[in-house]
Structure formats: C-alpha cells, structure tokens
VMD Tcl script that draws the C-alpha trace (Angstrom):
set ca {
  {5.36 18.90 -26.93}
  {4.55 15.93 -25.01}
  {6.41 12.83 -25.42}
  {4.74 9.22 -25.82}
  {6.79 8.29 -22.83}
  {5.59 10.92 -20.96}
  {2.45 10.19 -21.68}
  {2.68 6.46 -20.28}
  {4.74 7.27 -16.87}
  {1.60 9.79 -16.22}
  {-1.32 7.35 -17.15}
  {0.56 4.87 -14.97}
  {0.52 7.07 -12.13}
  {-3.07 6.28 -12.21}
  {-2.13 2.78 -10.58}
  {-0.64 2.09 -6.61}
  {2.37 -0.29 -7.79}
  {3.60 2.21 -10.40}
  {3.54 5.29 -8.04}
  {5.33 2.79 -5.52}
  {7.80 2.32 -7.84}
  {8.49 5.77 -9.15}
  {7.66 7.77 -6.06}
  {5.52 9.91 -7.70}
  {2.04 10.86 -8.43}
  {-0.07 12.48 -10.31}
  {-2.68 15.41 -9.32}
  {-5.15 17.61 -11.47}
  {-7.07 20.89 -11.44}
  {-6.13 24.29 -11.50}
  {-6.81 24.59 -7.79}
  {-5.25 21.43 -6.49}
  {-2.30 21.80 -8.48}
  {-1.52 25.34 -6.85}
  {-2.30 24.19 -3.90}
  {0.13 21.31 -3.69}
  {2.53 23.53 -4.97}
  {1.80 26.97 -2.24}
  {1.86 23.57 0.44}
  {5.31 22.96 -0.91}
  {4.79 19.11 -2.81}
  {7.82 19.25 -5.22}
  {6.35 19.01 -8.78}
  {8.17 16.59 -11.43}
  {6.51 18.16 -14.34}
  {3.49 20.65 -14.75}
  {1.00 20.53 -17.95}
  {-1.40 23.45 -18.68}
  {-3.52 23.04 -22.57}
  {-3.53 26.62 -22.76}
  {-0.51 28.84 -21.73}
  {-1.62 31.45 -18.74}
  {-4.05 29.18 -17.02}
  {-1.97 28.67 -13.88}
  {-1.38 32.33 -13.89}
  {2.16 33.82 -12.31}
  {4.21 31.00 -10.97}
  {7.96 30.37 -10.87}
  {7.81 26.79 -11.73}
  {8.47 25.82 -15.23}
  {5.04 24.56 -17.03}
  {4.96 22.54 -20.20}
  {1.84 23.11 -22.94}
  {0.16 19.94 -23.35}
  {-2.45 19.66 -26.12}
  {-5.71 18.49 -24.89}
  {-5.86 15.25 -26.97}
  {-2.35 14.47 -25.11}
  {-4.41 15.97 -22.06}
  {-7.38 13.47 -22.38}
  {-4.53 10.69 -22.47}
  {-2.72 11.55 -19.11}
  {-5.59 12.38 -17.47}
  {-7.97 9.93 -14.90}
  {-10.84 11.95 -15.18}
  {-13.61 11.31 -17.78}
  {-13.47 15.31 -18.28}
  {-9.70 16.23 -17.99}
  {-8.91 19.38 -16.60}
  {-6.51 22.02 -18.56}
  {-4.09 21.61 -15.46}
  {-2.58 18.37 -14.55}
  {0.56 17.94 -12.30}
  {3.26 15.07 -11.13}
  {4.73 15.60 -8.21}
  {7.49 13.60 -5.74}
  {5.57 11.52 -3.11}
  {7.51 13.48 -0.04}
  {9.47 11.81 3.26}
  {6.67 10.56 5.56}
  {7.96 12.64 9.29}
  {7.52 10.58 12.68}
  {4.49 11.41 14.27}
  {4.20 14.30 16.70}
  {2.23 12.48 19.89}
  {2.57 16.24 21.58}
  {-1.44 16.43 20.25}
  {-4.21 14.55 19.40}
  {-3.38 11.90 16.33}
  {-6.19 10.41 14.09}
  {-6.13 6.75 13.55}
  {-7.58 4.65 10.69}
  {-8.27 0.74 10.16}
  {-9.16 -0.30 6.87}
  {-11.05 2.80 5.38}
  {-11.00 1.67 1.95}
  {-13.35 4.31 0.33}
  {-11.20 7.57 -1.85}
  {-14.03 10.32 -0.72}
  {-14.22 9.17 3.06}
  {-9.96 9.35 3.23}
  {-10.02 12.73 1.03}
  {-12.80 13.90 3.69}
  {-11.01 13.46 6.27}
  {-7.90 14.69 5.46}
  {-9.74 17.83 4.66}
  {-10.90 17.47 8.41}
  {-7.60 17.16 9.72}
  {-6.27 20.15 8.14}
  {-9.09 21.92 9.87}
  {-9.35 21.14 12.72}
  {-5.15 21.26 13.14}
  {-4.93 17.18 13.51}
  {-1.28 17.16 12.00}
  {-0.57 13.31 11.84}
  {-2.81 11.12 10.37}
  {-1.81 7.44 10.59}
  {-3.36 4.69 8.63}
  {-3.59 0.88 8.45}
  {-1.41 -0.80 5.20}
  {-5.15 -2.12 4.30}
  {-6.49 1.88 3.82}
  {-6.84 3.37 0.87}
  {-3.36 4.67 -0.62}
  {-3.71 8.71 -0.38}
  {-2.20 8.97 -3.26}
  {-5.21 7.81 -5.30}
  {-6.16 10.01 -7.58}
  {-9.92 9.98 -6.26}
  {-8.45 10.42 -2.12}
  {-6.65 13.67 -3.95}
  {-9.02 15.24 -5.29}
  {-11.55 14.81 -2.21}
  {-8.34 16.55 0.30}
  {-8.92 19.92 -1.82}
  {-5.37 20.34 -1.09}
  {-5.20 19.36 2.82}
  {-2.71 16.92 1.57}
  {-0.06 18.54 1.27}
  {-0.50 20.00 5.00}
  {-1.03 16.46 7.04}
  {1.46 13.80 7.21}
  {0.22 10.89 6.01}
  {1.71 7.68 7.11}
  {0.81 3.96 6.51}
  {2.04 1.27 9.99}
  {1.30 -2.04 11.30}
  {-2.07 -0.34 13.43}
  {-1.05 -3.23 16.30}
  {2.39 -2.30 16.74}
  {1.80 1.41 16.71}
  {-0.87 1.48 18.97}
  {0.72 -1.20 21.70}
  {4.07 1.23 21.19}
  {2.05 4.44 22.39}
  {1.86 5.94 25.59}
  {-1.37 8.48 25.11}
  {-4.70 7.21 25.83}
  {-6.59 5.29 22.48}
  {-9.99 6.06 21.89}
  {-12.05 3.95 19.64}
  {-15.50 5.08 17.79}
  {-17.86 2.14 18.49}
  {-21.50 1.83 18.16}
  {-21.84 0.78 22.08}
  {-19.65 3.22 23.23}
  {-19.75 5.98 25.77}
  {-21.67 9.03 24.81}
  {-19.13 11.54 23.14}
  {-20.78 14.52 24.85}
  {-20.13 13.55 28.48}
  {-16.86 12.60 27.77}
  {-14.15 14.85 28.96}
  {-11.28 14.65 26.92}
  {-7.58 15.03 27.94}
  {-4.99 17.36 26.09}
  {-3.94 14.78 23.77}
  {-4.72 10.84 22.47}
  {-5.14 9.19 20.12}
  {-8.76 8.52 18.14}
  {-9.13 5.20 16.11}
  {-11.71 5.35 13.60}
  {-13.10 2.13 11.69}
  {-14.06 0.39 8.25}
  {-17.17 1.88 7.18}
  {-18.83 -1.64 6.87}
  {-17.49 -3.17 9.97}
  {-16.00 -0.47 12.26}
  {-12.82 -1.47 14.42}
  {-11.50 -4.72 14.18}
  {-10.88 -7.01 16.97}
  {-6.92 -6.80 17.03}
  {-7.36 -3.16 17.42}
  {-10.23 -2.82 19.66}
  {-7.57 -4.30 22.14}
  {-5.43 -1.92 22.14}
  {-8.69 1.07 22.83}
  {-8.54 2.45 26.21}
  {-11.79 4.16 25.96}
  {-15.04 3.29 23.44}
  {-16.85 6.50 22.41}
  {-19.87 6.82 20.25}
  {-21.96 9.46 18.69}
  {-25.76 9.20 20.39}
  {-28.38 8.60 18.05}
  {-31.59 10.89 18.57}
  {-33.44 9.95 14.93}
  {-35.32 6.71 13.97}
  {-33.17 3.51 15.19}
  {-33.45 2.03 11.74}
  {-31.09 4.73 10.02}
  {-27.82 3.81 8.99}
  {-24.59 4.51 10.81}
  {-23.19 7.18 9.84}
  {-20.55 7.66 7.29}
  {-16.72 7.56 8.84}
  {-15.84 11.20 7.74}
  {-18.78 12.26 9.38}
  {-18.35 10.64 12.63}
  {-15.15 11.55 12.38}
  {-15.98 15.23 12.29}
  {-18.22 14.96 15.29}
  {-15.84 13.56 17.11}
  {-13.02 15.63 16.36}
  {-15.16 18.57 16.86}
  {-15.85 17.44 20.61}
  {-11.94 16.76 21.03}
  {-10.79 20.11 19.99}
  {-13.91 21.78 21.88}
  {-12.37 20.17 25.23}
  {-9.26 21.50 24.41}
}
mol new
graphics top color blue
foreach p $ca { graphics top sphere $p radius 0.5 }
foreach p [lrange $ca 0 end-1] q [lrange $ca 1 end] { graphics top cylinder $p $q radius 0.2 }
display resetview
C-alpha cells in the first residue's frame, strides 16, 4: 500500500528544487527502470501496478495501485513501472579522451539525445553549463533510454572549466571550418551551443578551433537541431580516432 506521503515526495520529484533537496529522482517505464538499475543507479523505492511486470529482480518492489500510479506519475499515461532512485556522486572528468561540452541547451529531448549519443559513441564525460537543462528532468530521462546511468553528468561554471583545461576546445559555429577536412587529434574537447543562439561570447573565447557542418541543401533551411549536429560531429571525431 502506498502511503499519502509517499505519494507527495514522488510527485515532487517532478520539480528541480525538490530533487535538489532530497537527492533523488524519479524515473518510469519498464525499460528505463531496469536499465537504471542493470547501470547500477541505486533505487529508493520501486512501484509496479501489477506484481511480475519487472520480471526476476533482487530488488524489493512495492504494488502500487494504478489510481496511486496516475498520482506519482508525470506522464499523462502512467506506466505500470515507476522508480526513485539516489541522484549518484558526480566523478571528475576523465580529459584522457574526447569530453562533450554544453552551453545553455535548455530543451529535455535535445539533452536526452545526446546523452544517448554519448553512450554510443563512448564520450564518457559530459559537462554542462548551470543554465542547461537539469538531467534529471523527467522529460531529459526518458529521451537517454537509459544512457544515463552510463555518462557522468556534471553541471560547472563553462568559463572556468574551459580556461582550466589543457586539451584543445572546439566550438560548433555556423562560420566555422568544414568538419570533414578537419583532422582531429586523440582527444579535446567539443563545445556545443543553445539551439537558438549557438555559443555564447564568454565561451567562444575560450574555442581554439571553430568547426561547422557544410550545408549542401537550400540556404534557407534551418540549422540544424543540436543533437544532430552533435552526432555529426562526434561521428567525424571518433572516425579520426
């Protein structure tokens, strides 16, 4: 049975300040669920609506009915799996390899997207502005599929960090050189922008090297979206490597 209290710490979880303050947050979905658990996130509590739908698993699940469900749950269709789990120790980033860079990417899919991207193409550090979308967010959760829980997501002062480093900083820019005659080194660091107004000018300092993604379609098409780019570009990075 699930308590009224328990209820309200979970719908808070929803919100930044309240996962802040509790170090926790909240994840749902059969599949995301085990896969923050196989990725080793520590789970607080774990809510199925019928008993057997996370299948064999050593961790101790409580029944939830699904009107209690609908009340925990962010999504307009709750799933029958929801779990809270222990926001983990941030580790120091690993400059041994290439480490992705974000300023200000404020939407949940582009973050989850490229957190997915991280995971496959072996970026292990991902380091974001404070103004980026938390990765906590229910929405950035969902979109990572999971990658989460095998990235290490930190939040920094973009200025300090970058002036502190000692590998090369890349930038995505629209006037940049073209990514495919670039020839890139073993490891740097890549600084991708807000979607509406790339790089900002304190950072774009602090780039060594402006890189952009050549356009061959009609000039009047959009940019294209950050977790695309980003994609791209990581996909040229790891081919030179």
């Amino acid at each position: 049975m699930v308590t009224k209290n328990q209820i309200k710490l979970v719908k808070s979880l929803q919100q930044k300040k309240y996962r802040s303050q509790h170090k926790m947050f909240v994840a749902e979905g059969k599949k995301l669920v085990g896969d923050l658990l196989s990725g080793g996130m520590e789970p607080v509590a774990l809510y199925e609506t019928e008993i057997g739908i996370m299948g064999n698993t050593h961790f101790q699940i409580s029944s939830a009915a699904a009107s209690d469900m609908k009340k925990m749950s962010g999504l307009k269709t709750p799933s029958g799996v929801l779990g809270v789990f222990k926001i983990p120790q941030t580790r120091p980033v690993d400059t041994s390899d290439w480490v992705l860079v974000l300023d200000a990417v404020r939407d949940p899919g582009n973050l989850g997207t490229i957190i997915r991207l991280c995971d496959w193409y072996g970026i292990a550090h991902l380091v974001c502005s404070n103004d980026t979308v938390d990765v906590y967010n229910p929405k950035v959760l969902q979109a990572t599929m999971g990658s989460v829980a095998r990235v290490n997501v930190i939040y920094e002062d973009l200025e300090h960090f970058l002036a502190a480093t000692n590998l090369p900083v890349y930038g995505a820019f629209m006037d940049g050189e073209n990514v495919y005659r670039e020839k890139f080194p073993e490891k740097g660091m890549l600084v991708m922008g807000n979607e509406a107004s790339g790089i900002s000018n304190g950072i774009e300092k602090l780039v060594d090297k402006k890189i952009s993604i050549p356009q061959y379609g009609e000039k009047s098409s959009e940019s294209l979206n950050v977790a695309t780019a980003t994609a791209v570009l990581l996909n040229e990075i790891r081919r030179d490597g």
